[in-house]
C-alpha positions as CSV (number, residue, x, y, z in Angstrom):
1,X,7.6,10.4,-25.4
2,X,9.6,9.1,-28.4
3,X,9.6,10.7,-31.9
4,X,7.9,7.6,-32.8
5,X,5.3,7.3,-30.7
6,X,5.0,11.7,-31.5
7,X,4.1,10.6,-35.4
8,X,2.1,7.9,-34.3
9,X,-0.2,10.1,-32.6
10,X,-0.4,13.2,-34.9
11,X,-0.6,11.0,-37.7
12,X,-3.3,12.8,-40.1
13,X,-5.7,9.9,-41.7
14,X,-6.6,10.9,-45.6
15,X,-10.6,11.6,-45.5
16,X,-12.2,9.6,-48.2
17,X,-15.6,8.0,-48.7
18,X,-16.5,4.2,-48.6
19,X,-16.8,2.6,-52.9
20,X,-21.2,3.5,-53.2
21,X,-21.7,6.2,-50.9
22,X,-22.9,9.7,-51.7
23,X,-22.6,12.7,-50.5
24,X,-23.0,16.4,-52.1
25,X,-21.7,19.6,-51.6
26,X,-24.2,22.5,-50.6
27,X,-25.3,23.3,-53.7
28,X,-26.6,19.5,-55.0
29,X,-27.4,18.8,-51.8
30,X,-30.0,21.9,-51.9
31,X,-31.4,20.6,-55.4
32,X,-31.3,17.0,-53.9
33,X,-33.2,18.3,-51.1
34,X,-35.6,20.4,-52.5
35,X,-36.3,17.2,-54.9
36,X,-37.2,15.3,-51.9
37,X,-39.4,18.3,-50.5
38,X,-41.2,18.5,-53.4
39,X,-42.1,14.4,-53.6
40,X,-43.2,15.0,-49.9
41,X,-45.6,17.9,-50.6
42,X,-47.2,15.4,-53.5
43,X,-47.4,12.4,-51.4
44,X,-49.5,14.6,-48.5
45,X,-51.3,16.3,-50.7
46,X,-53.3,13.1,-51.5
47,X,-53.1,12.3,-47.9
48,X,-50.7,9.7,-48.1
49,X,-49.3,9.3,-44.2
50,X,-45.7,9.1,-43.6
51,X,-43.8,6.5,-41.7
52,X,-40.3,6.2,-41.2
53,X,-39.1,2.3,-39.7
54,X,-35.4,1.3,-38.3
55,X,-33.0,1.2,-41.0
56,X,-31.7,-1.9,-38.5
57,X,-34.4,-5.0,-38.4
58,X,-33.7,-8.3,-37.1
59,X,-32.5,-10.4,-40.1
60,X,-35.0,-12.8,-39.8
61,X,-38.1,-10.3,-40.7
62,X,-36.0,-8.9,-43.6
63,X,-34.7,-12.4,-44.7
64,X,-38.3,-14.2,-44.8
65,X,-39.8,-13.2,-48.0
66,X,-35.8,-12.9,-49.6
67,X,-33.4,-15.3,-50.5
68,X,-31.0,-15.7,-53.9
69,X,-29.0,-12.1,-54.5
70,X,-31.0,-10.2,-52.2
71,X,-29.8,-12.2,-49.5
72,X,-26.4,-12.0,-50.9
73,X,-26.2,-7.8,-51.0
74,X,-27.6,-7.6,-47.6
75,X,-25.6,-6.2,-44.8
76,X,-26.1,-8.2,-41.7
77,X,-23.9,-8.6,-38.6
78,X,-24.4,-9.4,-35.1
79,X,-24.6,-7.5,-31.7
80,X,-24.0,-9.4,-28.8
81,X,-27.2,-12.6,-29.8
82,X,-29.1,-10.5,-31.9
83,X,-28.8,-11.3,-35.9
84,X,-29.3,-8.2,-37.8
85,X,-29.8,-6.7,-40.8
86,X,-30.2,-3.2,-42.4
87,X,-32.6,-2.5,-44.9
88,X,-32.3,-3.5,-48.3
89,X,-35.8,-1.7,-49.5
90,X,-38.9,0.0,-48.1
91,X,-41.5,-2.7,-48.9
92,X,-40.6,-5.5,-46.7
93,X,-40.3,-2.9,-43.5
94,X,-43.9,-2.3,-44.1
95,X,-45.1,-5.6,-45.0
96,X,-43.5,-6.1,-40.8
97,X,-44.9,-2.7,-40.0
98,X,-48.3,-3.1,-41.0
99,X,-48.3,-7.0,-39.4
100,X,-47.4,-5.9,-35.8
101,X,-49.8,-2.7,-35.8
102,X,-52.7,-4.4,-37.8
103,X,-55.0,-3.6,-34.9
104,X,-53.9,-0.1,-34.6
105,X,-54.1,0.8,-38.1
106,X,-57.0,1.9,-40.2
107,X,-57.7,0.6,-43.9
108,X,-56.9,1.2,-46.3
109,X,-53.5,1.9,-44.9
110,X,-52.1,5.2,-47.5
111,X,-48.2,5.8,-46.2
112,X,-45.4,6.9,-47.9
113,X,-42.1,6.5,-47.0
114,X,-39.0,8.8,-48.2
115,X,-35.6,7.2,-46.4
116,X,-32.3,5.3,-47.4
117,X,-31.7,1.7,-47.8
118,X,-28.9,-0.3,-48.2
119,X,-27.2,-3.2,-51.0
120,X,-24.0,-4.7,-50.9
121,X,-23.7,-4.9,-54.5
122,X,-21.3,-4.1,-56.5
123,X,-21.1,0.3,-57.6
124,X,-21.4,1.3,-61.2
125,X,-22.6,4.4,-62.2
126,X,-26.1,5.6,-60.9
127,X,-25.9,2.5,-58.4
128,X,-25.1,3.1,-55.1
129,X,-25.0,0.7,-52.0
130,X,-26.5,3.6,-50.1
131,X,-29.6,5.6,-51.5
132,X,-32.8,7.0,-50.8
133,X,-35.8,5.2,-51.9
134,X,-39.7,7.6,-52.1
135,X,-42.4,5.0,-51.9
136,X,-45.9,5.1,-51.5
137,X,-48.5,2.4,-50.7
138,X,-51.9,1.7,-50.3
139,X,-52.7,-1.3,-48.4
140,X,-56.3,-3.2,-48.3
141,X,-57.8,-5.3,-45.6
142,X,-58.7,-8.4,-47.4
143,X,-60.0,-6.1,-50.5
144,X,-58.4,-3.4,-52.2
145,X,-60.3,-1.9,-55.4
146,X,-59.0,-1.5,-58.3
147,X,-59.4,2.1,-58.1
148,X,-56.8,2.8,-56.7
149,X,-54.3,1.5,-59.4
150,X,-55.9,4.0,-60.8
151,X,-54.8,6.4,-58.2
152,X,-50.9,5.5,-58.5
153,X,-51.3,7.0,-61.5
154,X,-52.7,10.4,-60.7
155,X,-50.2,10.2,-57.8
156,X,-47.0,9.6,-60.2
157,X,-48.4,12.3,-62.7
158,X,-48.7,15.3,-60.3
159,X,-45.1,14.3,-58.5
160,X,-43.6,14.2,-61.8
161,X,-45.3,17.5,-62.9
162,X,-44.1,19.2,-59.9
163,X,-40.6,18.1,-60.3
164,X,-40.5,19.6,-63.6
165,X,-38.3,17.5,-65.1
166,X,-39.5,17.4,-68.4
167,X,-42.0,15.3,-70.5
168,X,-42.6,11.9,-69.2
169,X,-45.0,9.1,-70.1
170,X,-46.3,6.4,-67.5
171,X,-46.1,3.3,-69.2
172,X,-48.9,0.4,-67.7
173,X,-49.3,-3.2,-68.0
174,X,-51.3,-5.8,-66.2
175,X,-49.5,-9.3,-65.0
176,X,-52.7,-11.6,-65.0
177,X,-53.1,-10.4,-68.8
178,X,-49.0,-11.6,-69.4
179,X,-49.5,-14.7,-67.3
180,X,-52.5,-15.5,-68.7
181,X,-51.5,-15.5,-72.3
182,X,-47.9,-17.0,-71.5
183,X,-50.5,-19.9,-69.8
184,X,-51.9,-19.7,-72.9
185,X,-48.9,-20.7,-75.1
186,X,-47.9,-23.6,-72.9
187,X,-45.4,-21.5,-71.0
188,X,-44.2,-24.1,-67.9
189,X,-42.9,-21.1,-66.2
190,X,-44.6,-18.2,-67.0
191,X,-42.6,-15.7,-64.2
192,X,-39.1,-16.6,-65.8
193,X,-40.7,-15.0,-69.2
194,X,-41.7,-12.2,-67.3
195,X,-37.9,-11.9,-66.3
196,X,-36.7,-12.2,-70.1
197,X,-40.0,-9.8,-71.2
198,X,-38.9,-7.1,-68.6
199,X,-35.6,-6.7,-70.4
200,X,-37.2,-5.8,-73.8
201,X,-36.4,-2.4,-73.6
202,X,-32.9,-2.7,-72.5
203,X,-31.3,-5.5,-74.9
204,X,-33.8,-5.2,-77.5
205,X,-36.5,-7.8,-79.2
206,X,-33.7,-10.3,-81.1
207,X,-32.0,-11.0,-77.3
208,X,-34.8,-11.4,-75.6
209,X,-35.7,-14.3,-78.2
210,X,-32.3,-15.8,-77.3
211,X,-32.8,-15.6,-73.8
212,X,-36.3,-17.1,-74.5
213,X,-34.8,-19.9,-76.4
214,X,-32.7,-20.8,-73.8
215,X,-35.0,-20.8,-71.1
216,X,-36.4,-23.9,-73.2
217,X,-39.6,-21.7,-75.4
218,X,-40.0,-23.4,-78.9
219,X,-40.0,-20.8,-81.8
220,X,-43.2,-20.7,-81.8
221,X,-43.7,-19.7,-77.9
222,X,-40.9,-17.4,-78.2
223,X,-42.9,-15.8,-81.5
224,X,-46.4,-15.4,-79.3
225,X,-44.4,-13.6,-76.7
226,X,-43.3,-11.3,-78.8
227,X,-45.9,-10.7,-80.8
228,X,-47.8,-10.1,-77.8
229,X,-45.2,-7.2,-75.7
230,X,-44.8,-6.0,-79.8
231,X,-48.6,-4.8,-80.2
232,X,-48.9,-0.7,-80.6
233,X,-51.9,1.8,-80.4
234,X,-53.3,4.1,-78.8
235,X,-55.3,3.1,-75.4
236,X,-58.4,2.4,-77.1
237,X,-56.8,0.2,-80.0
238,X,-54.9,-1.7,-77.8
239,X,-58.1,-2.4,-75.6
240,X,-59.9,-3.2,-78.6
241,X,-57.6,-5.5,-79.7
242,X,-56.9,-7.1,-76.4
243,X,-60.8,-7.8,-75.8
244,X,-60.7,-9.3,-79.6
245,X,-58.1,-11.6,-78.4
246,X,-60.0,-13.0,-75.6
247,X,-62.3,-15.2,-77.8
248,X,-59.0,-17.2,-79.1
249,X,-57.5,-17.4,-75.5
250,X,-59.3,-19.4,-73.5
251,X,-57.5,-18.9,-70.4
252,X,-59.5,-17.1,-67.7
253,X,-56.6,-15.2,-66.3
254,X,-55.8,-13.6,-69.5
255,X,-59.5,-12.4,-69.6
256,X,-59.5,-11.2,-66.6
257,X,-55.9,-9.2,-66.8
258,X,-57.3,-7.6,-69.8
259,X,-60.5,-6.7,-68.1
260,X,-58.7,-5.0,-65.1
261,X,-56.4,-2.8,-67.7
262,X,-59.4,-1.8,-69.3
263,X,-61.0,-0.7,-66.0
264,X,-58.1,0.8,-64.3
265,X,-57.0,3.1,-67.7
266,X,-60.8,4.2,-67.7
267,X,-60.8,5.3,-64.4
268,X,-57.5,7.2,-64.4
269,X,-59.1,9.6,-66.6
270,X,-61.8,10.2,-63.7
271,X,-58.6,11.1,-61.8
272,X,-58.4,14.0,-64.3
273,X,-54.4,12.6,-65.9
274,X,-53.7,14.3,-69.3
275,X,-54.0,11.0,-72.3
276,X,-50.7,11.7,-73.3
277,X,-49.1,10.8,-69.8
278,X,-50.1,7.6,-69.8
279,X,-50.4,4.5,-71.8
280,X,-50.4,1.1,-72.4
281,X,-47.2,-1.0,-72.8
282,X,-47.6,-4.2,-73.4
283,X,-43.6,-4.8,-72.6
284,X,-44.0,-3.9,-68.9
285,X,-43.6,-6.5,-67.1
286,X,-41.7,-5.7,-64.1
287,X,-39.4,-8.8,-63.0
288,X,-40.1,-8.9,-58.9
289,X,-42.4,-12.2,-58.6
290,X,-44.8,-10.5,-55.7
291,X,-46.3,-8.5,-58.6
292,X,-49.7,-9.6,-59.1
293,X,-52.3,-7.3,-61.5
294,X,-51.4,-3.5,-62.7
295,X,-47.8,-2.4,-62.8
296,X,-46.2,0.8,-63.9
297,X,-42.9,2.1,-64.9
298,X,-42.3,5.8,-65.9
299,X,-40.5,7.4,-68.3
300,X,-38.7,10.7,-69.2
301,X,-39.9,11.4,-73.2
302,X,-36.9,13.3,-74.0
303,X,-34.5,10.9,-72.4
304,X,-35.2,7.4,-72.6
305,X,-31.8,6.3,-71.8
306,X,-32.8,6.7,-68.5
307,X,-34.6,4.3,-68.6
308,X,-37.7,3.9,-65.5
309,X,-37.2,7.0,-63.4
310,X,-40.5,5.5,-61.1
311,X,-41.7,2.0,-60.8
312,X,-44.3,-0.3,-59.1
313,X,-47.5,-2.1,-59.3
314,X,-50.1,-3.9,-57.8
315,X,-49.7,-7.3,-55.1
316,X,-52.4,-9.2,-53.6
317,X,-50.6,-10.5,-50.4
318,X,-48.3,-8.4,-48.3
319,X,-47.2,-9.2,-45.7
320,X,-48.0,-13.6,-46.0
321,X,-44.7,-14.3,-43.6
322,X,-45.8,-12.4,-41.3
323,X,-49.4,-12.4,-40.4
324,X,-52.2,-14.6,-41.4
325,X,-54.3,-11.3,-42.3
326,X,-55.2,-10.7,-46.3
327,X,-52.9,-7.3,-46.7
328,X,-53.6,-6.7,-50.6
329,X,-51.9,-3.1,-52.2
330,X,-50.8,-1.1,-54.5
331,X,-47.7,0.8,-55.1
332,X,-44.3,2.6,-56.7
333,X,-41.5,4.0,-56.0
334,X,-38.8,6.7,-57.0
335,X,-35.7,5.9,-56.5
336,X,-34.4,9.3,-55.9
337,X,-30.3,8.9,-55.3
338,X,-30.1,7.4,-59.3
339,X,-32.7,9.7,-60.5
340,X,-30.9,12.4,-59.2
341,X,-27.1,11.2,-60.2
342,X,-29.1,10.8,-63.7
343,X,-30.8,13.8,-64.3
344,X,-27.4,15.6,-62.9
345,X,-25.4,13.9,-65.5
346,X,-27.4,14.6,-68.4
347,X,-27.3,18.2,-67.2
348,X,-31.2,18.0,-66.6
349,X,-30.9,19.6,-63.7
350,X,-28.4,21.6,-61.8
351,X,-27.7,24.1,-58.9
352,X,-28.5,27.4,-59.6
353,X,-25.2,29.0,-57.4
354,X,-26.9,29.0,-54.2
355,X,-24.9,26.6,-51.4
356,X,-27.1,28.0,-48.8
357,X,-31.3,28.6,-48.4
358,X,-30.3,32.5,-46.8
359,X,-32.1,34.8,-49.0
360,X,-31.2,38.1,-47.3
361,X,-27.3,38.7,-45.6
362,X,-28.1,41.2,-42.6
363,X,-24.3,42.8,-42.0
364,X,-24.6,44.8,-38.7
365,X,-22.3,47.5,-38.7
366,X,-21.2,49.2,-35.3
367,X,-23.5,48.7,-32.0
368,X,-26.6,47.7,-34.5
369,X,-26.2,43.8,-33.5
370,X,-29.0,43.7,-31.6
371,X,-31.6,46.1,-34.1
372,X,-29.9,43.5,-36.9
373,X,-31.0,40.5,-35.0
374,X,-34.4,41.8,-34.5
375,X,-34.8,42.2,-38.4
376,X,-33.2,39.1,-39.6
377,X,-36.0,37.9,-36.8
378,X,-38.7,39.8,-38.4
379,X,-37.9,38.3,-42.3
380,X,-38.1,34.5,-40.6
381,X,-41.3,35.2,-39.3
382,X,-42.2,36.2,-43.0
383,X,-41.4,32.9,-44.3
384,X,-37.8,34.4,-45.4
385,X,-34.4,31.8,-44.5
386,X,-31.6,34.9,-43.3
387,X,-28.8,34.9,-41.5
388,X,-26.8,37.4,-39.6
389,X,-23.1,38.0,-40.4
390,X,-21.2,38.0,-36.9
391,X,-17.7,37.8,-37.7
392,X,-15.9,40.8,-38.0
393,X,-13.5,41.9,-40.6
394,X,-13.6,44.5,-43.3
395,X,-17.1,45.0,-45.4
396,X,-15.3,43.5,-49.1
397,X,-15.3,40.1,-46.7
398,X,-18.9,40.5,-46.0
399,X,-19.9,40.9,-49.5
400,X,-18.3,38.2,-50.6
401,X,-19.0,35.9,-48.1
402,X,-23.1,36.3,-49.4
403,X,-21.8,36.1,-53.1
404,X,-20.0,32.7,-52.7
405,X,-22.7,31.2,-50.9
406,X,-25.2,32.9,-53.9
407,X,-27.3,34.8,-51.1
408,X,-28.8,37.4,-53.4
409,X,-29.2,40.4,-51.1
410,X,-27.1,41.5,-48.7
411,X,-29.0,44.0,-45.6
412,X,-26.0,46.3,-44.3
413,X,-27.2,48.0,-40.7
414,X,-25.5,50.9,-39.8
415,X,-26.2,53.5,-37.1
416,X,-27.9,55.7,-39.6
417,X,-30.9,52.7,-40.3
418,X,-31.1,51.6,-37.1
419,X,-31.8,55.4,-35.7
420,X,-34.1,55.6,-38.6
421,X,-35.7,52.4,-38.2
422,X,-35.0,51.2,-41.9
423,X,-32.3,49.3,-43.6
424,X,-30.0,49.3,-46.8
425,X,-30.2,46.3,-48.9
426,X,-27.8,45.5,-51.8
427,X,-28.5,43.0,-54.7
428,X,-25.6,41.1,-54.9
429,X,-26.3,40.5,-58.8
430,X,-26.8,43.6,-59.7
431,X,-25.1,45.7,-57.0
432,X,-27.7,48.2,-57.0
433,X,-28.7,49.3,-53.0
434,X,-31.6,50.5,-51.8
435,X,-33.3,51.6,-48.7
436,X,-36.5,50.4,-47.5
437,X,-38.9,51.4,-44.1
438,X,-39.2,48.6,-43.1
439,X,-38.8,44.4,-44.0
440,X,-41.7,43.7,-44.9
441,X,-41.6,46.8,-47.4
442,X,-38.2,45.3,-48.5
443,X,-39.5,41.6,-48.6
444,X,-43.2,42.4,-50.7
445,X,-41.1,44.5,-52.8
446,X,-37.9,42.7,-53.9
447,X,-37.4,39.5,-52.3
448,X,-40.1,37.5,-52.9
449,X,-39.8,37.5,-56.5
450,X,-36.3,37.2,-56.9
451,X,-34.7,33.7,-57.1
């Protein structure tokens, strides 16, 4: 073989990760994780079904409802004559999903969905071309009462309280009320204002009337609009005020917009959500056009700079490409990979030191490997994550093997415990060592309690 040919082959390639893709060492990825477990636990616990679809679909099912920059920032290739695509969201999978298995499914439909999808857009911070999107939906037959906006709500409120996070408010509108009123203005195209509404909060009141101007609004249209998404109050006022208004508007829609916020903010409290977590914000206008009645964004109080950490709303048709079948619902989603980046960022959250889930280090010393094993078995079944140390080397290399990954207790198994039937634990923050009957003993005792 020639020296050339030699390099060629032992050439080392530098390792390196692809412009908008994540990934974490242990210790964020154990806080990323445990963010995701906890979303999980809140979506089941109000019996929400989970579904997990191909991150691959033909591109004609994605492609049908999408056009403009979606179908721009999708990734799509071919495989021998199949034209495919991966998933750019979790919406239209379902809106295919529930179409093929309409027959098999029972309604309402209530899944969630916690997976990654894919953009080819361009990265900037907290935007990735690969992220993990938590959704939940409930989908009607035909009907789909308006109770369960109402739901979303007490959904959004307990995941949020459970990620303890911090303060937020969930911030509620209704699109029939906007379109309604734009109607009533002489808006010709009242889903571009929604666009230019939804940016309120990001470029501020005196842009958005520039961006209304130019969209062809007279001064006069542009002042409504604003004087609308500018109203403030509590939930009551704003109600009161927005039923007022219905006398001068003559537009149905409006009426009826206003009549559905009404209902859907009196029956959140049924749901048992704390006043101060939610409101009404007449800004909210979320800029997807499939929106249809009730939509939501959530924010952090402390740090609005955020922006909306969890967003969704209300759509009476679902899956229309797909099926001929009414498929009205309801729903939001977290987009977890920028929530976390954020929230990691602004120092909100961060690992605690641990880069594994071991609570307990068992360190068998001498012929106790097998006793060991039999303990480190007997803390799993006690809903404890252990390991067993089976390298060798001296015991300074053992200890600090369970103090870099953060394991806080360290089991050492010697001859002595395992002809006694016990073992020696050591707190690896406070060195102290004790001895202990048995692991359970050990476990009721110390571990439990101790982070």
């Amino acid at each position: 073989m020639s020296e050339r040919a030699e390099e060629k082959m032992t050439k080392i390639v530098e390792p390196s990760v692809l412009a908008g893709f994540q990934e974490f060492l242990p210790g964020d990825q154990i806080v990323f994780t445990g963010m995701m477990d906890t979303i999980r636990r809140s979506f089941e616990s109000f019996g929400f079904i989970p579904l997990d679809t191909p991150v691959l679909e033909k591109a004609e099912v994605l492609l049908a409802k999408s056009g403009g920059e979606t179908g721009k920032q999708i990734y799509r290739f071919e495989k021998g004559d199949t034209d495919m695509a991966m998933r750019f969201d979790l919406t239209v999978p379902l809106a295919r999903y529930v179409a093929l298995h309409y027959g098999e499914l029972v309604f309402p439909f209530r899944r969630y969905h916690i997976g990654k999808v894919y953009r080819g857009e361009r990265p900037q911070k907290g935007r990735f071309r690969e992220f993990y999107q938590c959704d939940i939906d409930i989908i009607g037959s035909e009907t789909l009462s308006l109770i369960n906006e109402a739901e979303i709500v007490s959904v959004i409120n307990s995941t949020f309280e459970a990620l303890d996070i911090g303060r937020f408010t969930i911030r509620i509108n209704n699109r029939k009320l906007l379109g309604g009123y734009f109607a009533s203005l002489g808006i010709d195209d009242p889903t571009g204002t929604l666009r230019i509404v939804d940016k309120l909060d990001k470029i501020g009141a005196e842009k958005v009337r520039a961006e209304l101007a130019e969209a062809g609004l007279t001064e006069t249209q542009a002042d409504g609009v604003l004087k609308l998404t500018g109203l403030r109050g509590t939930t009551e006022e704003l109600v009161s005020e927005l039923e007022r208004m219905t006398a001068s508007i003559p537009e149905p829609l409006f009426a009826l917009g206003v009549q559905e916020l009404k209902q859907v903010c009196e029956n959140i409290a049924f749901f048992g959500v704390p006043a101060d977590r939610f409101a009404i914000d007449l800004k909210i206008a979320r800029g997807l056009d499939y929106y249809t009645g009730t939509v939501y964004e959530t924010f952090l109080n402390d740090y609005p700079e955020l922006g909306s950490v969890c967003s969704g709303g209300r759509y009476d048709d679902l899956a229309s490409n797909y099926t001929k079948q009414k498929l009205p619902g309801v729903g939001i989603s977290i987009g977890l990979s920028r929530l976390f980046y954020q929230l990691n960022a602004a120092g909100i959250i961060r690992s605690d030191g641990r880069a594994t889930p071991s609570r307990i280090l068992f360190i068998p010393v001498g012929d106790t490997l097998e006793y060991t094993l039999g303990l480190a078995s007997e803390a799993r079944r006690l809903g404890v994550p252990c390991e067993t140390y089976l390298g060798g080397g001296k015991p300074g290399k053992k200890f600090a093997y369970a103090d870099r990954l953060g394991i806080p207790f360290a089991a050492v198994i010697g001859g002595d415990e395992m002809s006694e039937g016990c073992l020696t634990v050591k707190n690896m923050r406070t060195g102290e060592q004790k001895k202990y009957p048995s692991v359970a003993e050990f476990i009721n005792e110390s571990c439990e309690g101790n982070d």
